[in-house]
N, C-alpha and C positions, 0 to 999 in steps of 0.2 A: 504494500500500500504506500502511497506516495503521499510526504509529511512535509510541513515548512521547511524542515530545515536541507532539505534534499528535491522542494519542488523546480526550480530556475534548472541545476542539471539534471534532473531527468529530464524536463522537457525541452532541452536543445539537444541530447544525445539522441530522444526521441524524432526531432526534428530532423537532425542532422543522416538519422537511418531512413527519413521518409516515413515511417510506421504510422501511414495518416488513422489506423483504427486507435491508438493506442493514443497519440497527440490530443483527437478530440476528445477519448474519453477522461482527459485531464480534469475537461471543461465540466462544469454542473451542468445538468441538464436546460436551466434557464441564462448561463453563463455569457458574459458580454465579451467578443475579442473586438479588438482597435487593434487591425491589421497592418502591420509594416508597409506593407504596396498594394494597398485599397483606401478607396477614401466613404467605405460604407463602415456602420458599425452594427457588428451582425451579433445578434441574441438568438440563443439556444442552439442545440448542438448541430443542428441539420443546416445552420446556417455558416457556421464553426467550419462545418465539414465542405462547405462550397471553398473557401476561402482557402483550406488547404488543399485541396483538388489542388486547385491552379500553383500554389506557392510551393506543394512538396514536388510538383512534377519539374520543379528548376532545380533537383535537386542541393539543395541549399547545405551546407557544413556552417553551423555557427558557432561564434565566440559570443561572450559575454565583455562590452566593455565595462560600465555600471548599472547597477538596477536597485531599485530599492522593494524592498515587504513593507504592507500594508498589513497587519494581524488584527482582526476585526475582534473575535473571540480563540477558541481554540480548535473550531472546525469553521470556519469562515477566513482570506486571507487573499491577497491578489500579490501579485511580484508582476514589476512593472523595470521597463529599464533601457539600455542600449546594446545594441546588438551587430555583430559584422557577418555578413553573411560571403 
């Protein structure tokens, strides 16, 4: 199961293998992404899953340059940041 303290690399290892069933289901089911190379903001998973359709088929390797956690409670949380693709 994937936790704070291990969410930001899993999901760029994730990213970085393409594994789009695995990337969305990071997302909550009602979950908002703000896509690197889109200028829509797409809520819940099916819309999640359009988004990386297109972004994992460039096959992308990412790095992390900064990012910061949001910790809302102890199962609620966003990690937000900058990224090189």
């Amino acid at each position: 199961m994937i936790n704070m303290s291990n969410a930001l690399e899993t999901w760029i290892n994730l990213v970085s293998i393409q594994d789009i069933d695995a990337v969305v289901n990071l997302y909550a089911d009602d979950g908002v992404l703000l896509g690197t190379f889109s200028d829509e903001i797409r809520q819940g998973q099916v819309k999640i899953r359009e988004y990386f359709d297109f972004f994992l088929n460039k096959k992308p390797h990412a790095t992390v340059i900064d990012y910061k956690k949001h910790i809302v409670d102890d199962n609620n949380y966003s990690v937000n940041g900058f990224y090189d693709f």
